[in-house]
Phi, psi and omega in degrees: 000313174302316165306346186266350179288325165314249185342293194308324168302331186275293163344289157316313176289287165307327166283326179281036165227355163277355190259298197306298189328307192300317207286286178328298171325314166283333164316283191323290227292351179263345180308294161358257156338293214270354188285297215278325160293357165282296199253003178264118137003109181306339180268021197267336175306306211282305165333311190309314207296320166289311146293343207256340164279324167293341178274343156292302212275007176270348158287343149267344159333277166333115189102341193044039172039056161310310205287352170306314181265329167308307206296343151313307196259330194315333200264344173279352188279152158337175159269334179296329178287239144074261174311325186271338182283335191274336161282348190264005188258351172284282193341312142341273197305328146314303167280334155281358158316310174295313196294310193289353195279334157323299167292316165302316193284317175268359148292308177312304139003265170307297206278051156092021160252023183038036163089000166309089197259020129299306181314317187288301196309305184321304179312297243268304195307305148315314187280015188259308168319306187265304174359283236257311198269340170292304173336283194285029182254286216295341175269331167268005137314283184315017197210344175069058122224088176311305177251031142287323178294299174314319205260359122315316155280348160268024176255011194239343201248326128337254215304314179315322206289349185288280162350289181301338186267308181341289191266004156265002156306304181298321197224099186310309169348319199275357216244085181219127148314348172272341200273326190273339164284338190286327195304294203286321182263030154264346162293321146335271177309313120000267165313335187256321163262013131317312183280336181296307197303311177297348191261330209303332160314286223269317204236007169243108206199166160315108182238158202276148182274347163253153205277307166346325196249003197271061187281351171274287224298295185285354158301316188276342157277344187285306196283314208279026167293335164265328169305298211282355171282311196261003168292304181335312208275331221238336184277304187289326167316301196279345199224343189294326194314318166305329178253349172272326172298317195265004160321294193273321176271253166178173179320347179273321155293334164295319175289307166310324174264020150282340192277296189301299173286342155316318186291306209283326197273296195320344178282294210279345159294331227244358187252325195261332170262004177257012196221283200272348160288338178278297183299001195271354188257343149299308157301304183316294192302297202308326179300310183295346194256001179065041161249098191284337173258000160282352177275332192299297187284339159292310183298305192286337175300316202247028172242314201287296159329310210250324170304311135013275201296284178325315198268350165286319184294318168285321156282020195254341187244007181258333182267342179296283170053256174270005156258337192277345193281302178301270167358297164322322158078035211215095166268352155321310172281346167290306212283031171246357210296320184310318151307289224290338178305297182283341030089323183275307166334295202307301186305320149311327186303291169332308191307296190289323171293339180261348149312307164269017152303316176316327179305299183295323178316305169282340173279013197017056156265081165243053118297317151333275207330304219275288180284359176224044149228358170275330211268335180292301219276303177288313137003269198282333174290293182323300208300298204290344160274348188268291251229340161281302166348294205292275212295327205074210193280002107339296248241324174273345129321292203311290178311309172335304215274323159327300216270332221254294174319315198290308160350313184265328164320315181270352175253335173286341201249313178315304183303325157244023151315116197278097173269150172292151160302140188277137200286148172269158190301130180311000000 
């Protein structure tokens, strides 16, 4: 028992200073939101918010969702392993960076940048950053320095946020979607060469100079190819809905649900880093070591933990609201508060479905994953081509918390599909 008090203390400290770090992080980022929805053009709001989608989906994009699996296997390897998988895995990310910039540039293009090709380099260049820097946050969790990670993740995610309002406050001139992106990538960029540098033990090594020889990277792109379809398929699910508003509306309903969905996707990072990114390297042991009912008993514990957490945070922000709505000075966002409603729902919901993704994650069921995040993704597309026409930003809850049940519905009965345990080591 005594021994065990160390560890749960230590265990309590690393999630509160990964809790506090998110909870800054989530500051900036609603500081953000209630700034840009004060003094910014909702349709100017509604660009951010369309870029601020390309930069989600370039982040499973990129890489080809290696890091699903580095970030698994990374903690048995030698060091020398290590050093060499994590440069051939920047390598990577490079060249897909590279590879995708035709297609990427002329989708931004069409969606709405008038043809701004500074503003297009600026997304591009940022959506190559967080790409790079979601990697080395999941592999240096997964290294067990969580709050080397948070606090790194609040420089990219956080911390910019200060400046960019500070200083388009002074000089209006500056209250530009090119200036809050300029923003975001010198934090972006910042943050990934800080983790390079602190990380550089673990993760900067020698690499073989033909692609032949890269044979774990490539195994891992091999294996994680369908996982990477269906991250690919549940990231477009959660952000298309912002290109169907401004398909069917216009930017100003995109500024309005960028506005709104800020909130809502920052509860669900800042509910996942202080409760299943701290415990997932905990479940990995017990599952590997074929203690199924101590894995059982940590998933409910920390599905218990982040609902808590979730249903406190969203009511603190479903009653906060109609006064920041009035403040804003904007009656497009009151007269939206009835979506956001349902937008809170929705978000609770999610909350309990990406916990349990961790489960499955560690149970390497990813066919789970993989499909029933394609069946999430046709969902949220059907729903949100039926319902936004009709409904508006109502139409767009509505689809939310549909797309959102089904999700969860489906990693639940996946989660108790019974696998053997893995045999423990002689």
């Amino acid at each position: 028992m005594r021994k065990a008090l160390p560890h749960l203390a230590r265990r309590a400290a690393t999630g509160s200073v990964s809790l506090f770090l998110r909870l800054m992080s989530l500051v900036g980022k609603l500081a953000l939101s209630l700034y840009m929805g004060r003094y910014f053009a909702l349709t100017e709001l509604g660009l951010y918010g369309l870029a601020f989608g390309a930069v989600m989906l370039a982040i499973v994009l990129f890489g080809f969702r290696v890091d699903y699996i580095v970030a698994r296997e990374i903690v048995g390897m030698d060091a020398a392993k290590q050093r060499r998988i994590g440069s051939e895995v920047a390598i990577l990310y490079f060249g897909s960076f590279l590879l995708a910039a035709p297609f990427a540039l002329g989708s931004l293009l069409y969606f709405g940048t008038g043809g701004a090709l500074r503003l297009l380099v600026l997304i591009y260049l940022l959506c190559g950053f967080e790409a790079y820097a979601n990697f080395l946050y999941t592999v240096t969790i997964a290294l067990r320095r969580p709050a080397l990670a948070n606090a790194l993740f609040f420089i990219r995610s956080g911390l910019w946020t200060i400046p960019a309002m500070a200083v388009s406050f002074v000089f209006p001139a500056y209250r530009t979607v090119e200036f809050v992106i300029g923003c975001w990538l010198a934090g972006a960029g910042a943050s990934v060469a800080l983790n390079m540098w602190f990380m550089r033990a673990r993760l900067i090594g020698l690499v073989p100079l033909r692609w032949s020889e890269w044979r774990e990277v490539r195994g891992y792109c091999r294996g994680a190819f369908l996982v990477w379809i269906g991250s690919v398929a549940v990231t477009l699910g959660g952000y298309l809905d912002r290109f169907v508003l401004a398909n069917y509306l216009s930017l100003k309903e995109v500024g309005v649900a960028t506005f709104y969905t800020s909130f809502t996707t920052a509860v669900i990072t800042l509910v996942q880093s202080a409760t299943s990114n701290v415990t997932f390297p905990t479940l990995i042991e017990h599952y590997d070591a074929g203690r199924g009912g101590a894995f059982s008993r940590e998933m409910r514990k920390t599905a218990l933990i982040a609902a808590a957490v979730a249903l406190v945070i969203l009511g603190g922000l479903a009653v906060m609201m109609p006064f920041m709505g009035k403040l804003m000075e904007k009656p497009e966002l009151i007269a939206a508060y009835p979506a956001f409603l349902l937008l809170l729902v929705a978000t609770l919901i999610r909350t309990h479905a990406e916990t349990l993704y961790y489960g499955l994650f560690v149970k390497r069921q990813h066919k789970a994953i993989w499909l029933g995040n394609l069946i999430f993704l046709a969902t949220s597309l059907l729903l949100n081509l039926i319902l936004i026409p009709q409904l508006g930003l109502v139409g767009l809850g509505v689809a939310a918390i549909a797309s959102a049940l089904m999700i969860l519905g489906w990693r639940s009965l996946a989660l108790r599909h019974r696998n053997p345990l893995p045999r423990r080591a002689s």
